[in-house]
N, CA, C and O atoms as CSV, one atom per row, in Angstrom:
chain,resi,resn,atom,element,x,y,z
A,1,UNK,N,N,-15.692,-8.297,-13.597
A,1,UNK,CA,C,-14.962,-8.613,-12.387
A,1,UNK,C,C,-13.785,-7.642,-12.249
A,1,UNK,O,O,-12.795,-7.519,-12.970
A,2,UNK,N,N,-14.119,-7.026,-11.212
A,2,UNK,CA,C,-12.739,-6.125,-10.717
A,2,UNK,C,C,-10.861,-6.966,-10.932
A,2,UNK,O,O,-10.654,-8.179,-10.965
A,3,UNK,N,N,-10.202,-6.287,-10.999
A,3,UNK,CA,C,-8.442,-7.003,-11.130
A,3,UNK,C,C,-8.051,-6.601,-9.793
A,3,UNK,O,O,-8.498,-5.668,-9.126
A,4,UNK,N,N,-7.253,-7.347,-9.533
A,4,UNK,CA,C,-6.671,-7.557,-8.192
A,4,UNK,C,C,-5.768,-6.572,-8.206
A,4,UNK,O,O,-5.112,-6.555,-9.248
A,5,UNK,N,N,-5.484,-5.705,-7.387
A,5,UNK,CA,C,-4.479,-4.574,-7.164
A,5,UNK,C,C,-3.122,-5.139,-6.225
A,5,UNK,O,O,-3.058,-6.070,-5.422
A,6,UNK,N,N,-2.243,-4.309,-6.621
A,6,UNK,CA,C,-1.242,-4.073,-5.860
A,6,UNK,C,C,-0.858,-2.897,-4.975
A,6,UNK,O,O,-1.752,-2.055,-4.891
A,7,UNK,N,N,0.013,-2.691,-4.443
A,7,UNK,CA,C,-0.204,-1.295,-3.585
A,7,UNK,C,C,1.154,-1.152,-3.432
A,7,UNK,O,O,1.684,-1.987,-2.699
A,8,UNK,N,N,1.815,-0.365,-3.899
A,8,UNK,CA,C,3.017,-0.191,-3.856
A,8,UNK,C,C,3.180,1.595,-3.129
A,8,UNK,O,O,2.778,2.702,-3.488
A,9,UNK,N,N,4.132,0.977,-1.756
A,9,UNK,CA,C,4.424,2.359,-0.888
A,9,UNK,C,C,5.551,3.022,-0.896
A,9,UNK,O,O,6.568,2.509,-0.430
A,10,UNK,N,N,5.548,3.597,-1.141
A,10,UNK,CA,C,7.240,3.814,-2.484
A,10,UNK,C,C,7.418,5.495,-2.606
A,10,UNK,O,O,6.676,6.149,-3.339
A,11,UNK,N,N,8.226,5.960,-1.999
A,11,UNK,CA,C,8.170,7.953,-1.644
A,11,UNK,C,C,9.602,8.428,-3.044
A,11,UNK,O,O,10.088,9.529,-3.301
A,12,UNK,N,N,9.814,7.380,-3.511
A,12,UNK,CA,C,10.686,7.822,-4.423
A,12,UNK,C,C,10.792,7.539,-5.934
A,12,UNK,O,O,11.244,6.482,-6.375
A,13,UNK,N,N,10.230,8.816,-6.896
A,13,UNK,CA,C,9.573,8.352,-8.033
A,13,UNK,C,C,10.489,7.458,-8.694
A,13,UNK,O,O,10.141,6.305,-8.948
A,14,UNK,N,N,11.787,7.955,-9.032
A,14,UNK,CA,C,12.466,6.656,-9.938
A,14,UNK,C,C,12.276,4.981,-9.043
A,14,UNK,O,O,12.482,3.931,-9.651
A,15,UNK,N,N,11.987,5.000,-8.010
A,15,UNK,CA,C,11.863,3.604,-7.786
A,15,UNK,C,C,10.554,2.936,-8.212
A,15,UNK,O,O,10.322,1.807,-8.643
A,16,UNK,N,N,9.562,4.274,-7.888
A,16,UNK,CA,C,7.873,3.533,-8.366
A,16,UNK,C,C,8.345,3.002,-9.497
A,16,UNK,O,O,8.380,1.772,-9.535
A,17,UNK,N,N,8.852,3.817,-10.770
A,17,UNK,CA,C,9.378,4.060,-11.932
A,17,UNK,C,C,9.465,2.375,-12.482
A,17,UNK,O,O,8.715,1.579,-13.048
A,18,UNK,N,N,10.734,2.390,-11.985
A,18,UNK,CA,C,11.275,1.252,-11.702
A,18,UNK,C,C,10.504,0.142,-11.440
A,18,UNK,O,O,10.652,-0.876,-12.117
A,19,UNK,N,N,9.755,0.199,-10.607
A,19,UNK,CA,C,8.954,-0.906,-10.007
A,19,UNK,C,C,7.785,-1.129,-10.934
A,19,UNK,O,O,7.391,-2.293,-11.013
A,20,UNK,N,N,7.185,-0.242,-11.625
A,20,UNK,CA,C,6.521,-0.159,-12.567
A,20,UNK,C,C,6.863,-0.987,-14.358
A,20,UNK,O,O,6.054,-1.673,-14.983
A,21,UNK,N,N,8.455,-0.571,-14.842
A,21,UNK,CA,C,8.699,-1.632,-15.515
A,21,UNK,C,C,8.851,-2.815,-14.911
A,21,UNK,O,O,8.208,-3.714,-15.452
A,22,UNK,N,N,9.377,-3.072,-14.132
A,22,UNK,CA,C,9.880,-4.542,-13.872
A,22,UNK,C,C,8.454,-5.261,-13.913
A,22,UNK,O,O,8.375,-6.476,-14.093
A,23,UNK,N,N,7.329,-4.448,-13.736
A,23,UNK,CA,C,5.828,-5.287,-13.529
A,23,UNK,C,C,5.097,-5.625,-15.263
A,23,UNK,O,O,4.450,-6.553,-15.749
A,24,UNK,N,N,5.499,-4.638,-15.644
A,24,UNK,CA,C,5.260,-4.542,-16.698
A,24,UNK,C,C,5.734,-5.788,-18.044
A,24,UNK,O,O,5.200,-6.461,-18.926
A,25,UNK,N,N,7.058,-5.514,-17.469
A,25,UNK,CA,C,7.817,-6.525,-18.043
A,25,UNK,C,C,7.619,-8.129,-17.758
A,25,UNK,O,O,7.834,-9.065,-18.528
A,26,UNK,N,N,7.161,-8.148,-16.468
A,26,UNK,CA,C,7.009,-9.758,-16.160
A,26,UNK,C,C,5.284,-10.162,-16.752
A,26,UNK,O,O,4.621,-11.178,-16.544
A,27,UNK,N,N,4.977,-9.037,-17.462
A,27,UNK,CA,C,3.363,-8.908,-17.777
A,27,UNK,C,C,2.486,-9.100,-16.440
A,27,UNK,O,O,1.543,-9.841,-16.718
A,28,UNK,N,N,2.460,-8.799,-15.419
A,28,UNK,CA,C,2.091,-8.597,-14.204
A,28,UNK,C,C,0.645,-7.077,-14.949
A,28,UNK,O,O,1.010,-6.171,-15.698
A,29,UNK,N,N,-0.397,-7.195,-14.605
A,29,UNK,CA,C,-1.311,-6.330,-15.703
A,29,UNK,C,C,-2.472,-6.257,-14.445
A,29,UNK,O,O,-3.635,-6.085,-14.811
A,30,UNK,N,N,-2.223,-6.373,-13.078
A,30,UNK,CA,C,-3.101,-5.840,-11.952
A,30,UNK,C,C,-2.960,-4.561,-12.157
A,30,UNK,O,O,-2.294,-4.095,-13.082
A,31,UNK,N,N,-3.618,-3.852,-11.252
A,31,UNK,CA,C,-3.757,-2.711,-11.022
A,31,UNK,C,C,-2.879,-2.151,-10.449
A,31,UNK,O,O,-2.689,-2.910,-9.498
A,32,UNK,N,N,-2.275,-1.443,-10.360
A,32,UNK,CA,C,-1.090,-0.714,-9.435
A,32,UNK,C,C,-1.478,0.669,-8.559
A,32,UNK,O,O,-1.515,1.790,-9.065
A,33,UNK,N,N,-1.667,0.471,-7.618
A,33,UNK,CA,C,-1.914,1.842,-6.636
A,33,UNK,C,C,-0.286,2.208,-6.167
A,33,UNK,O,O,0.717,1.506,-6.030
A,34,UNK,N,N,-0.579,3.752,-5.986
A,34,UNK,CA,C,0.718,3.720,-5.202
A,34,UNK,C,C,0.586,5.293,-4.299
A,34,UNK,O,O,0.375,6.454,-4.650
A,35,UNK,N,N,0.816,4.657,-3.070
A,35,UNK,CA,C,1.316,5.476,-2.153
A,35,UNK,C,C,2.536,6.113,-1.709
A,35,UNK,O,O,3.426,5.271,-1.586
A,36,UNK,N,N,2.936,7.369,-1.403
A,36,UNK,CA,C,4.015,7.802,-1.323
A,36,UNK,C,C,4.231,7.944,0.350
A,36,UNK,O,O,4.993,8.778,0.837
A,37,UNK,N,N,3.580,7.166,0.998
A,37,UNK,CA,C,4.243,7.699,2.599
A,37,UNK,C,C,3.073,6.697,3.109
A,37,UNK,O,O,2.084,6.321,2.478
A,38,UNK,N,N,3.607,6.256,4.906
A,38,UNK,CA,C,3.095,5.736,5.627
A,38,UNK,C,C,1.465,6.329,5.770
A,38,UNK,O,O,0.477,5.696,5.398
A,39,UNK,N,N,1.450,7.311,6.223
A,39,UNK,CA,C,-0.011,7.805,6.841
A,39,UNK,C,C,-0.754,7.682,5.272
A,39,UNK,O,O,-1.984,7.657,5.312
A,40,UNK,N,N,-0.093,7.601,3.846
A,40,UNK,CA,C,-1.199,8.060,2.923
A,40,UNK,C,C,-1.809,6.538,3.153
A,40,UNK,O,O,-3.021,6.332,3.076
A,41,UNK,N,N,-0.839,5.477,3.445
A,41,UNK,CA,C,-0.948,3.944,3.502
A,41,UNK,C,C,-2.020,3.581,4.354
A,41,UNK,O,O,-2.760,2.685,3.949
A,42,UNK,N,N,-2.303,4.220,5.711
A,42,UNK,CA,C,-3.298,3.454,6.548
A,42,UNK,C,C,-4.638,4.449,6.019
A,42,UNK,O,O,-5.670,3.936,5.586
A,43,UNK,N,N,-4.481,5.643,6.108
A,43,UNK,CA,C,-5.445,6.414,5.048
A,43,UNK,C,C,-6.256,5.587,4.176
A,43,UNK,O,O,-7.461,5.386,4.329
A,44,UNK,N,N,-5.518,5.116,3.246
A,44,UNK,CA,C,-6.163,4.214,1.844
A,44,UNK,C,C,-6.668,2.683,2.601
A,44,UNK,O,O,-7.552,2.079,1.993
A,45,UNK,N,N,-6.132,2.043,3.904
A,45,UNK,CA,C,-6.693,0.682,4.212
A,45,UNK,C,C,-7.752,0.982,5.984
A,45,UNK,O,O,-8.336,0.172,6.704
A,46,UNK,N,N,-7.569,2.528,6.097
A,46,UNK,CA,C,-8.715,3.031,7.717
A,46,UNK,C,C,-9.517,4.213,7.126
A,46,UNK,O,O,-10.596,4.468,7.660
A,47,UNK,N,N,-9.214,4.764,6.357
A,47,UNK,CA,C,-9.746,5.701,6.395
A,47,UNK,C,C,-9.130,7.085,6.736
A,47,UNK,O,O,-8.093,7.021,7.396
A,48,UNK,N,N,-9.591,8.362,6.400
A,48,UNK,CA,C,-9.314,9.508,7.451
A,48,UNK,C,C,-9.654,9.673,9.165
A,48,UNK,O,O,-9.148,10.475,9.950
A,49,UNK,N,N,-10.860,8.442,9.471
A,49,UNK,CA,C,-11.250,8.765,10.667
A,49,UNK,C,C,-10.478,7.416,11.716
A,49,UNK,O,O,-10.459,7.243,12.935
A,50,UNK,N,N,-9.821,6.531,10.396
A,50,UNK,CA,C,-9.412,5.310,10.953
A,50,UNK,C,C,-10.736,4.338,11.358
A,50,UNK,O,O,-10.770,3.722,12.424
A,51,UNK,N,N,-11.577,4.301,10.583
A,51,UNK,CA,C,-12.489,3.250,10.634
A,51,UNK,C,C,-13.628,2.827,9.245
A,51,UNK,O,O,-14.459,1.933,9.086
A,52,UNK,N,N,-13.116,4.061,8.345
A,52,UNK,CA,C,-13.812,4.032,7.036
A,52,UNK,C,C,-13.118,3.431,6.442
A,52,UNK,O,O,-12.916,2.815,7.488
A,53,UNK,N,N,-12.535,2.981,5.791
A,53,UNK,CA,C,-11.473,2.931,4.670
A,53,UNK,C,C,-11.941,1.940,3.699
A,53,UNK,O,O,-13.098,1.814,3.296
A,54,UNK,N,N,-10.938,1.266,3.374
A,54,UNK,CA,C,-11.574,0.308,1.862
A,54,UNK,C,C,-12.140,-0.818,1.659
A,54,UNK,O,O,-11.677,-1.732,2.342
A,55,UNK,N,N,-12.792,-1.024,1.120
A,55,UNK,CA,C,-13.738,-2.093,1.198
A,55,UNK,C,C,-13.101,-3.593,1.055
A,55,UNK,O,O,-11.959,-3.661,0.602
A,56,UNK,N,N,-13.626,-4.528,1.336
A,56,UNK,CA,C,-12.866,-5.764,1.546
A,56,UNK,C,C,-12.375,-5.662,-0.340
A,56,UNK,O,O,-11.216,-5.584,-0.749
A,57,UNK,N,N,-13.416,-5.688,-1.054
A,57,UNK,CA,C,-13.281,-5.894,-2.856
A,57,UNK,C,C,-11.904,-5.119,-3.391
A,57,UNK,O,O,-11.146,-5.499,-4.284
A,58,UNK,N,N,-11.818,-3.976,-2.613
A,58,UNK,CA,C,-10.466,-2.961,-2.545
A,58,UNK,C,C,-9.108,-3.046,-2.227
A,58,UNK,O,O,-8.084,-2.461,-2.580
A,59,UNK,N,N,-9.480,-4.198,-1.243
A,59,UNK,CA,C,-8.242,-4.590,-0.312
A,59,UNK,C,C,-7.016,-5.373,-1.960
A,59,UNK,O,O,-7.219,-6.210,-2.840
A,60,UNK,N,N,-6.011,-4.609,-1.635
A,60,UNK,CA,C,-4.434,-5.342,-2.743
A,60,UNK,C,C,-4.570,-6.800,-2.680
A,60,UNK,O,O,-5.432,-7.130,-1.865
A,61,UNK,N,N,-4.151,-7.519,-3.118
A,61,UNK,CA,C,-3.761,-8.405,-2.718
A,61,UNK,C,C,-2.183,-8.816,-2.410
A,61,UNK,O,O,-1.850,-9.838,-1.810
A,62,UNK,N,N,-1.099,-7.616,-3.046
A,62,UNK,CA,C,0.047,-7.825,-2.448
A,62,UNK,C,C,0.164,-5.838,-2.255
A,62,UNK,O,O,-0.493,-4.891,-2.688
A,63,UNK,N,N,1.651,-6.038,-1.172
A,63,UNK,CA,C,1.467,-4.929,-0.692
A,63,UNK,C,C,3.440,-4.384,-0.800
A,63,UNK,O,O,4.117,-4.953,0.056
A,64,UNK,N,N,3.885,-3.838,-1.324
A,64,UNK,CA,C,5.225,-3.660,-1.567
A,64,UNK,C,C,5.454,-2.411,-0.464
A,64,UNK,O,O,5.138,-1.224,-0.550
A,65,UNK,N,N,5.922,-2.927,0.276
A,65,UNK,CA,C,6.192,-1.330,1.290
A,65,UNK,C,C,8.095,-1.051,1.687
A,65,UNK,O,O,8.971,-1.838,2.047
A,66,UNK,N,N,8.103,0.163,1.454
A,66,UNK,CA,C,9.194,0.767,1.470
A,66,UNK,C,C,9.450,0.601,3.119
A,66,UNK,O,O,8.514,0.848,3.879
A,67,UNK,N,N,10.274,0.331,3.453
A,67,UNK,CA,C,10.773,0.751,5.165
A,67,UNK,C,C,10.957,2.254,5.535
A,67,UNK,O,O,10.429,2.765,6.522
A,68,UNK,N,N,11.731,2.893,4.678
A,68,UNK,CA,C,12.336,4.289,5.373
A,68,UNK,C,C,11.498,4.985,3.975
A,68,UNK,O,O,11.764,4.787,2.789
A,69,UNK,N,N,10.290,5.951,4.624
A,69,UNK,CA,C,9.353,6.655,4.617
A,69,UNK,C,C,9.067,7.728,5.218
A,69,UNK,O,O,9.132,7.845,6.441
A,70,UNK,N,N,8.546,9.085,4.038
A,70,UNK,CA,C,8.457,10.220,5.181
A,70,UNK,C,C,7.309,9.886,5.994
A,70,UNK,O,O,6.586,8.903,5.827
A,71,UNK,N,N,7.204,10.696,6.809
A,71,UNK,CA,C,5.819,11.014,7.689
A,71,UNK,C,C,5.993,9.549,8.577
A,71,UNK,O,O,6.461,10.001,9.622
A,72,UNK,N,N,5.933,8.667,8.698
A,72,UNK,CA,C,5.469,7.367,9.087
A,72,UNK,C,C,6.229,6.264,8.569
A,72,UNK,O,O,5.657,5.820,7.573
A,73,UNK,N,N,7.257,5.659,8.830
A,73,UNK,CA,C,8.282,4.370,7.822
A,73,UNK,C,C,7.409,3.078,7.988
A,73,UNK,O,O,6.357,2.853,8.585
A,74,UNK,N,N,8.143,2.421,7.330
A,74,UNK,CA,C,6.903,0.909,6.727
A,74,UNK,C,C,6.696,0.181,7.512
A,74,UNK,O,O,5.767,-0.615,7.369
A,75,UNK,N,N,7.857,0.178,9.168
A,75,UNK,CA,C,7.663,-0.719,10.466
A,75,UNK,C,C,6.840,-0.090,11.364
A,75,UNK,O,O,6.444,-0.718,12.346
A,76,UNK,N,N,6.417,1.420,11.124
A,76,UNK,CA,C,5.140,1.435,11.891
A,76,UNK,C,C,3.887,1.195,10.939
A,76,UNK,O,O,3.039,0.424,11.389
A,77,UNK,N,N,3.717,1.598,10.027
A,77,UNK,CA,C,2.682,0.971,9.506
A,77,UNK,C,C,2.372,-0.324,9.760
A,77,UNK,O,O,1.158,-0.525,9.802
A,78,UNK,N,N,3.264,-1.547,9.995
A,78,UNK,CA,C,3.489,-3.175,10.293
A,78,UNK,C,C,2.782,-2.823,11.601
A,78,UNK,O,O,1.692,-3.336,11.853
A,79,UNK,N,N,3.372,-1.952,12.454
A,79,UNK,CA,C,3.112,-2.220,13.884
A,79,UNK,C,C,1.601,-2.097,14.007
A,79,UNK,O,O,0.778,-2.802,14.590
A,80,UNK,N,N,1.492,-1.068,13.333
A,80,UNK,CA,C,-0.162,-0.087,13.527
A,80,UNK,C,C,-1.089,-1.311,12.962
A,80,UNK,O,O,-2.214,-1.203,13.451
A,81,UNK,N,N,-0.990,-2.368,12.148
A,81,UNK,CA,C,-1.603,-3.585,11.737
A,81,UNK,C,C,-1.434,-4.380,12.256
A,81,UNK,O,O,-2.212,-5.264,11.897
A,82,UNK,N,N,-0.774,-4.701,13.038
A,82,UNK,CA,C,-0.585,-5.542,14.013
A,82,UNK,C,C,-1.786,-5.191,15.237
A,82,UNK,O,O,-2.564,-6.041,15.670
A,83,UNK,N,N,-1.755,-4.101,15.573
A,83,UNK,CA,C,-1.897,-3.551,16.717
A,83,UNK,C,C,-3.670,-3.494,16.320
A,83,UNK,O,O,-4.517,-3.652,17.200
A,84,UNK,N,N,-4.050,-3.225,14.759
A,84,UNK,CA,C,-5.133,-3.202,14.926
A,84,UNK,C,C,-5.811,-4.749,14.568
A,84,UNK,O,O,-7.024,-4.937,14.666
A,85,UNK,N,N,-5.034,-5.622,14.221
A,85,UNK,CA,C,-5.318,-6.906,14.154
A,85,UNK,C,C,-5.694,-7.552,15.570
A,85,UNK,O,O,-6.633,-8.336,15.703
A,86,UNK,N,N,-4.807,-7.111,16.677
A,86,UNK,CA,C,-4.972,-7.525,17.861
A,86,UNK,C,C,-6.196,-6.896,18.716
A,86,UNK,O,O,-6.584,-7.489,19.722
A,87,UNK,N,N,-6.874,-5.531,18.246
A,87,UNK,CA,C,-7.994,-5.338,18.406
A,87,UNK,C,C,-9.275,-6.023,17.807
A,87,UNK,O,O,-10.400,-5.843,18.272
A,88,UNK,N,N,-9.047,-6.671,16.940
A,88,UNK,CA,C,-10.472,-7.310,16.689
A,88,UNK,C,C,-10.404,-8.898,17.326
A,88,UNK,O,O,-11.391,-9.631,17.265
């Protein structure tokens, strides 16, 4: 059986860092993905074409997102899920 992932969106290594003991420490022993920016974020849950992306089994089950992000900050990513929630 696959382990449940986390997804941590996080553009600044001492914080992954960081975020990484504190998980460690609480024995937290999921998987840890981590993205460094908005677009790598919908990338990893749409795809490159925005309709491939990860499989339901793939999907985090929690999602730690940074707000102020290069390329894309963490309230458009919110929006862009929103927006594609309201499409289906």
């Amino acid at each position: 059986m696959e382990s449940k992932k986390i997804l941590l969106v996080e553009d600044n290594p001492n914080d992954v860092e960081l975020t990484k003991r504190a998980l460690q420490k609480s024995n937290v022993s999921n998987e840890l993905l981590i993205a460094g920016d908005g677009v790598e974020t919908l990338q990893y849950f749409f795809g490159e074409d925005g309709k491939s992306g990860c499989s339901i089994e793939a999907l985090p089950v929690i999602v730690l997102l940074d707000l102020k992000l290069p390329k894309m900050g963490g309230l458009q990513v919110l929006r862009r899920f929103v927006r594609m929630r309201r499409q289906k």
